[in-house]
C-alpha positions, 0 to 999 in steps of 0.5 A, spaced: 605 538 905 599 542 900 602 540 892 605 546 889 600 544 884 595 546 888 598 553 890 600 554 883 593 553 881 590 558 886 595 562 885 594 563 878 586 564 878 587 570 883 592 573 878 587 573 873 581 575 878 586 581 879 587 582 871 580 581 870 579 588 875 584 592 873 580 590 866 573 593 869 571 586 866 563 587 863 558 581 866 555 576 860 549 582 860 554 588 860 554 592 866 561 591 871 563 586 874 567 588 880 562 586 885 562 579 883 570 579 882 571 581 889 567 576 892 570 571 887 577 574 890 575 574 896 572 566 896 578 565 892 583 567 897 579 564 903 578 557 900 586 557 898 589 558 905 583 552 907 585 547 901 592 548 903 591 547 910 587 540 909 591 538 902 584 538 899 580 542 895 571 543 897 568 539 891 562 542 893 565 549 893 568 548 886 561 546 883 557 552 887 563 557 884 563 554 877 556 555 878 555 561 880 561 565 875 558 561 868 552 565 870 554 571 870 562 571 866 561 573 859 564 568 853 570 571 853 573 571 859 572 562 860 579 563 861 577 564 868 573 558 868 578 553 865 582 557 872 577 553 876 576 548 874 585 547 874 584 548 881 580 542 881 585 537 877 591 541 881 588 536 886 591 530 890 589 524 887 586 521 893 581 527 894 577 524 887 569 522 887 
C-alpha cells in the first residue's frame, strides 16, 4: 500500500503546478511558462500513478526533473522545487541509495 506521504506529496506539487498556470508564471528569462508547466503537470500525474503502483518513486526521474525545472523556473517560484524534492523525502525508507 503507497505511504499517504507520498500521495500527499505528489498531490501538493500538482497543486502548485496548477496554481502556477492559473498565475500565467513567467520562466527565470520572462516569457510563459505554460508549456513547460503542462509537461510538468503531465510527468508529474504520470509518474504519480507509477510511484504508487510500485511504492517507490524513480530517483532518475527526480534528478532529471529537478534538473530540468531549476533551469527554467525563476527564484521565486523554488517553492515548486522544494515540491519535488518533498516527493523524494516522502518516500519509503527502503527506497534510499
Amino acid at each position: 500500500m503507497p505511504t499517504p506521504q507520498l500521495q500527499l506529496a505528489f498531490d501538493l506539487a500538482l497543486a502548485r503546478v496548477e496554481r502556477l498556470l492559473g498565475n500565467d508564471m513567467k520562466t527565470a528569462k520572462g516569457v510563459s511558462a505554460r508549456s513547460q508547466l503542462e509537461k510538468l503537470e503531465q510527468e508529474l500525474k504520470k509518474e504519480r500513478a507509477l510511484a504508487l503502483e510500485r511504492e517507490t518513486v524513480d530517483r532518475d526521474w527526480v534528478k532529471k526533473t529537478v534538473r530540468w525545472v531549476v533551469e527554467w523556473v525563476p527564484d521565486s517560484e523554488l517553492a515548486l522545487v522544494a515540491a519535488l524534492g518533498a516527493i523524494v523525502r516522502a518516500a519509503p525508507a527502503t527506497d534510499l541509495p
